[in-house]
C-alpha positions in Angstrom: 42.1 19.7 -51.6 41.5 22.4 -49.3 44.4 24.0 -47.5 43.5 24.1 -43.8 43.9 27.2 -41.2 47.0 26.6 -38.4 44.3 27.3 -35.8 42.2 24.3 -37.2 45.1 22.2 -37.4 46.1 22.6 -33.7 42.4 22.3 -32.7 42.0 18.8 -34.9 45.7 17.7 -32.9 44.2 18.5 -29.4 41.0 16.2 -30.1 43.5 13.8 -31.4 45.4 14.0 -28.1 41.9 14.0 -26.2 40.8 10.8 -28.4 44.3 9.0 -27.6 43.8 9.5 -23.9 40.4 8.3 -23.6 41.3 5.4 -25.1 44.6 4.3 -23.4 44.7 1.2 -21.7 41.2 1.0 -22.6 40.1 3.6 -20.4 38.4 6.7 -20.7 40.0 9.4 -18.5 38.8 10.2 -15.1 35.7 12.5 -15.1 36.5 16.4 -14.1 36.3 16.9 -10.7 36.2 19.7 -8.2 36.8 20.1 -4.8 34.8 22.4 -3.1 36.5 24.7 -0.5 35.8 27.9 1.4 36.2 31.7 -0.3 38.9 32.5 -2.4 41.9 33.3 -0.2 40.9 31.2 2.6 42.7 28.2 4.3 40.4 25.7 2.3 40.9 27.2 -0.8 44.6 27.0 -0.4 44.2 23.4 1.3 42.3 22.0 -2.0 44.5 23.9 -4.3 47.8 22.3 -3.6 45.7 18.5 -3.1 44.2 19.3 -6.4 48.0 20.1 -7.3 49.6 17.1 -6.5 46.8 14.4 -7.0 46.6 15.5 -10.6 49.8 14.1 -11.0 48.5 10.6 -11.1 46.5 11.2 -14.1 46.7 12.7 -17.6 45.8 15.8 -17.5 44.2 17.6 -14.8 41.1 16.6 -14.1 40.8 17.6 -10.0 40.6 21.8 -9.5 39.9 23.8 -6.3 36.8 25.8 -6.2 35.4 28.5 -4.1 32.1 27.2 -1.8 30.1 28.6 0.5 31.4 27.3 4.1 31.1 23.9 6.2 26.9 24.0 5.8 26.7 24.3 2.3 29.2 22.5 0.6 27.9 19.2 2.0 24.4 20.0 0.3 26.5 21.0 -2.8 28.6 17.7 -3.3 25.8 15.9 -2.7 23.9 17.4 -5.8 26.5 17.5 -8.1 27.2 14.0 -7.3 30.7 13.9 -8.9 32.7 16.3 -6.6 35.0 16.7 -3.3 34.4 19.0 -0.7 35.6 20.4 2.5 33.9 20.7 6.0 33.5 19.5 9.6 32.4 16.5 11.3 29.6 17.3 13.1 27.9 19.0 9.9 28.6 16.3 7.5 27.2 13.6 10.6 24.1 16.2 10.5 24.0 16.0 6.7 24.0 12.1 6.7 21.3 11.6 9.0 19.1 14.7 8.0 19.3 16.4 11.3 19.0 20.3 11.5 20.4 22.4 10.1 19.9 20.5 7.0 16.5 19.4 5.8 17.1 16.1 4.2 19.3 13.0 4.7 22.2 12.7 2.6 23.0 9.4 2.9 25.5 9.4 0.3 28.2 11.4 1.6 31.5 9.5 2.1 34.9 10.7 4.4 37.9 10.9 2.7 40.4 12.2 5.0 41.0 14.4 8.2 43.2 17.8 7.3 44.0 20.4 9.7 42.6 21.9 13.0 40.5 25.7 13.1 40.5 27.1 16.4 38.2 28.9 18.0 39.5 32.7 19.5 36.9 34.6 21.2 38.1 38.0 21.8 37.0 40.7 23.7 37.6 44.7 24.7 39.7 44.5 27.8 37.3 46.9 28.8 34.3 44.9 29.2 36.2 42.9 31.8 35.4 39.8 30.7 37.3 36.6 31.8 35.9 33.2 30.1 33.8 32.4 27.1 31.2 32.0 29.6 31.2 35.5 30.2 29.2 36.0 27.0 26.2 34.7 28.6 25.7 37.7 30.1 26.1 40.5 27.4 23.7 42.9 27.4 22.1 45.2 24.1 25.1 47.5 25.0 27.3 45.5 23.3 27.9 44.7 19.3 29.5 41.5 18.9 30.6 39.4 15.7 30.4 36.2 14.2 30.6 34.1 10.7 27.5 34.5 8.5 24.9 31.3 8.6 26.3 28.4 7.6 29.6 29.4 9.1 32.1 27.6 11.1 31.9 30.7 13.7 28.3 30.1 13.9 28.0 26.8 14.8 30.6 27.2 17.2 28.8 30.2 19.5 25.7 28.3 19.0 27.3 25.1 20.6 28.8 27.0 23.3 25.6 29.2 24.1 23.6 25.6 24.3 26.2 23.9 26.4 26.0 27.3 28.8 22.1 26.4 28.7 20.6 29.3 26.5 19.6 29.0 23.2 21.0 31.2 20.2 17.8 33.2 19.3 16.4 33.8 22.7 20.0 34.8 23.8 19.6 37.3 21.1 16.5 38.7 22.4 18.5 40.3 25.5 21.9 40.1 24.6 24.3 41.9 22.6 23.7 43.2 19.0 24.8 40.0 16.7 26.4 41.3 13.9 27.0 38.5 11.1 29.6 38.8 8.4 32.6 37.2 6.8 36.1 37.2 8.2 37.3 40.2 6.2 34.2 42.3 6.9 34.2 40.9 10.8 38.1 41.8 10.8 37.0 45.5 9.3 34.6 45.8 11.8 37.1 45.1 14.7 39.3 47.3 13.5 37.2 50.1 13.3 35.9 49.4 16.7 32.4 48.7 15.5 33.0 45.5 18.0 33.5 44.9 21.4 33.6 41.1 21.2 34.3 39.0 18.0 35.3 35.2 16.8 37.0 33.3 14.5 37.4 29.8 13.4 40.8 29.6 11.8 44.1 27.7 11.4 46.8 28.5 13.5 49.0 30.8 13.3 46.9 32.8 11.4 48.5 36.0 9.5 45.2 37.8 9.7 44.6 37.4 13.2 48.2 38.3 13.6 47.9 41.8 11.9 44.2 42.6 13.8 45.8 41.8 17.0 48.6 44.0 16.0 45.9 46.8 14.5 43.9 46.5 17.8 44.5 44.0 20.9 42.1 42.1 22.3 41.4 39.7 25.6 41.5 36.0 24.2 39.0 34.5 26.3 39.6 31.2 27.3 36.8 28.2 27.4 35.8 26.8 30.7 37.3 23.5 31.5 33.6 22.2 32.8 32.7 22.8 29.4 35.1 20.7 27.5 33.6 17.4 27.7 30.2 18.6 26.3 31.8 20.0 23.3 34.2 17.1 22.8 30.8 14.2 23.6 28.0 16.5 21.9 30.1 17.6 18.7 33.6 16.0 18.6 35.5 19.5 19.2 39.2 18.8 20.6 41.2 20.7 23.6 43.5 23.1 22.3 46.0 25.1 24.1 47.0 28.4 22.1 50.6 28.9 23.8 51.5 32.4 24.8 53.1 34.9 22.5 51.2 33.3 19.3 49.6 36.7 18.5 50.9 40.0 19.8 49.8 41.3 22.9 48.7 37.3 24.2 50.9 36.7 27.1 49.3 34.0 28.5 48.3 30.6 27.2 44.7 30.2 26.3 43.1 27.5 26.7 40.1 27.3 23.9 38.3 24.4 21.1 38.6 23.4 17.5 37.4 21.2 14.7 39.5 19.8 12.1 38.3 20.5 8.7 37.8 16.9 6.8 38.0 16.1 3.1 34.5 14.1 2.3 32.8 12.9 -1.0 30.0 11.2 -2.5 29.4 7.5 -2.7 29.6 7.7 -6.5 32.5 9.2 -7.5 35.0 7.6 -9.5 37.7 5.5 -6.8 40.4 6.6 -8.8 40.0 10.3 -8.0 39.4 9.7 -4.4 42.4 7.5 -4.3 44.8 10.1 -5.6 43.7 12.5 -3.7 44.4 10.7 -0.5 47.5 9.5 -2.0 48.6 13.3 -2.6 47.5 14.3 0.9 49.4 11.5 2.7 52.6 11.2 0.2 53.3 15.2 0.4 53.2 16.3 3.4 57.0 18.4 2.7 54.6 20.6 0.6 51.4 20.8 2.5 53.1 22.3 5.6 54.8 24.9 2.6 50.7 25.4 2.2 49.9 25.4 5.4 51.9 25.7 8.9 49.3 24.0 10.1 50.1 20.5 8.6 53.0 20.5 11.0 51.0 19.4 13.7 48.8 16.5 11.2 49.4 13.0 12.3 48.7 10.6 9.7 47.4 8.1 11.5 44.3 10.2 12.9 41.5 9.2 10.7 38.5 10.8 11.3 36.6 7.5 12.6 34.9 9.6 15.5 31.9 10.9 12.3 29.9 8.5 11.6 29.9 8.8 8.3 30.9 5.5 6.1 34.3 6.3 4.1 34.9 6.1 0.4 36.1 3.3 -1.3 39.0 4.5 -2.9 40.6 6.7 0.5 40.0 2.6 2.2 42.0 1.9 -0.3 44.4 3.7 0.3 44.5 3.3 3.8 44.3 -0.1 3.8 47.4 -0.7 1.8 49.4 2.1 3.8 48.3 -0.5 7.4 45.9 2.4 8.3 43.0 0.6 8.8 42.1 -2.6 9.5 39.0 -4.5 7.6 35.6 -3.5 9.4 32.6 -3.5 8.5 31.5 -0.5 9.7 34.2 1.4 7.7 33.3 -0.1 4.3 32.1 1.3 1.3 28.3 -0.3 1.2 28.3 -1.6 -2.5 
C-alpha cells in the first residue's frame, strides 16, 4: 500500500467535506454568487461586502462575495448575462434596463428588485468666484469654464443629464457652447478639484461623505442648491427624492442646501436560486446594528420603504421575505412571474 503525502490527505478531506455538504438534507449547496458593486473602496463595495458578510451566515460556507463593477449602467447589463449574480444600482436605470429604453440597447426583462439601500446625493459645487447661485446656473457656462463629472455610465452623469433636460437643453448640444466637460472617476475628479483644474464639479455620494469632507477642507466650494420648480420633474420623470443637506455637514457649508438623490437598490435576475436572494434580504433587514457600523448612511433607512416606485417585478425569494416580515401584501403586480 502506498503511503500518501499530508498535502494529499488534507486535499482528499476537503472534497470529503465538499461531498458531505452537497449532499446534506439532500441538497446540493447554493451556487457561488456575487454581488456586483461599484470600484473597490466605494460605498457599494462596502455596502455588498458586509451583506455578503452576514447573509453567508445562513449557509455553509460562503457562497455570496462582493465584487468590484463598473457603475449603475453597467452592472445591470452584467447581472443580466451572468444570469446567477446580485448587483447594485438605481431605479431609473434598471426601469431603463427592463424595458430596453436608452441608454441600454436591449430589454432585459429578467431583472428582478431585491431591496432599497441607502440614498447618494447630488452636490454641485462651484468656485465662489463664478458667482453662481442655483444648479440652474449651469445653463449658462461658457468654454471658459472646465467643469467635472462621473465617467459614462456614471451616477454623476445621469444626474447632470437629467437636470440639463429638465432646464430644457440637451447634454451634447449644451456641450457645443458650454463649459469644457471633463469626465473622470471620483478620485481623479477630486484630484482635479484640488488642483484647481475645476471651476465646477459633482458628485453622487452617501452622506456624510469622508471624501467630500477632506476636498471641502483642501479647497471650499459654493454647494449649489436645485431649484424648487425643478423638483417635481426629477421626482415624476426619474423618481429622485428632496433632500436637504443641513448646514455645517461639510466645512465651510453654512447654510442648508437644498439638492436631489437616488437610493442605490439591490436587484437580481429572475433565475437565481431563492435561497440566496432570501438571505440576502434577510441579512440586510435583520442587521441593521452593523450596516449603519458600514455605513452612517443606514441611519436614516426605513425598512418599510420598498422600492415599489420601479417598475421592475421583485424576486421571489426578497417576496418572501417580505411577505412573512407583513411588508407586503399579495399583489399581482409584485409577484415573481413563474
Amino acid at each position: 500500500m502506498h503511503n500518501l503525502s499530508p498535502s494529499l490527505l488534507a486535499a482528499i478531506g476537503i472534497l470529503t467535506l465538499a461531498c458531505d455538504q452537497a449532499t446534506r438534507d439532500g441538497k446540493p449547496p447554493p451556487p457561488r454568487t456575487n454581488i456586483i458593486t461599484g470600484s473597490t473602496g466605494s460605498t457599494w463595495y462596502t455596502m455588498g461586502s458586509g451583506l455578503a458578510e452576514k447573509a453567508n451566515l445562513s449557509f455553509d460556507g460562503h457562497p455570496i462575495t462582493a465584487v468590484p463593477g463598473a457603475g449603475g449602467v453597467s452592472n445591470p447589463v452584467r447581472v443580466s448575462m451572468t444570469g446567477m449574480d446580485l448587483g447594485i444600482s438605481y431605479g431609473p436605470f434598471l426601469q431603463e434596463a427592463y424595458r430596453g429604453e436608452p441608454p441600454f440597447r436591449e430589454a432585459y426583462p429578467q431583472l428582478r428588485l431585491v431591496a432599497k439601500l441607502i440614498v447618494n446625493t447630488l452636490h454641485l459645487f462651484a468656485n465662489p468666484k463664478l458667482n453662481l447661485e442655483t444648479a440652474a446656473d449651469i445653463k449658462t457656462l461658457d468654454g471658459s469654464v472646465r467643469m467635472g463629472s462621473g465617467l459614462p455610465g456614471s451616477g454623476e452623469l445621469f444626474c447632470l443629464r437629467a437636470v440639463l433636460s429638465v432646464l430644457g437643453a440637451d447634454l451634447e448640444e449644451w456641450q457645443v457652447d458650454g463649459p469644457v466637460l471633463r469626465l473622470a472617476a471620483t478620485s481623479q475628479r477630486f484630484n482635479d478639484w484640488k488642483d484647481g483644474r475645476l471651476e465646477v464639479a459633482m458628485t453622487f455620494v452617501n452622506d456624510p461623505s469622508p471624501p467630500l469632507t477632506e476636498l471641502m477642507f483642501t479647497r471650499p466650494g459654493r454647494f449649489l442648491p436645485m431649484p424648487e420648480e425643478l423638483l417635481p420633474v426629477l421626482r415624476q420623470r426619474w423618481g429622485f427624492v428632496e433632500i436637504l443637506v443641513p448646514a455645517g455637514t461639510y466645512p465651510n457649508q453654512e447654510y442648508e442646501v437644498r439638492t436631489v438623490g437616488l437610493p442605490s437598490i439591490l436587484f437580481t435576475v429572475k433565475d437565481v436560486d431563492e435561497e440566496i436572494v432570501y438571505a440576502a434580504t434577510k441579512a440586510l433587514y435583520e442587521n441593521q446594528a452593523y450596516m449603519r457600523k458600514v455605513h452612517p448612511g443606514f441611519e436614516h433607512w426605513e425598512p418599510a420603504d420598498l422600492p415599489t416606485d420601479v417598475e421592475v417585478p421583485f424576486h421571489a425569494g426578497a417576496i418572501q421575505y417580505y411577505q412573512e416580515q407583513g411588508l407586503m401584501d399579495i399583489d399581482p403586480q409584485n409577484l415573481e412571474e413563474n
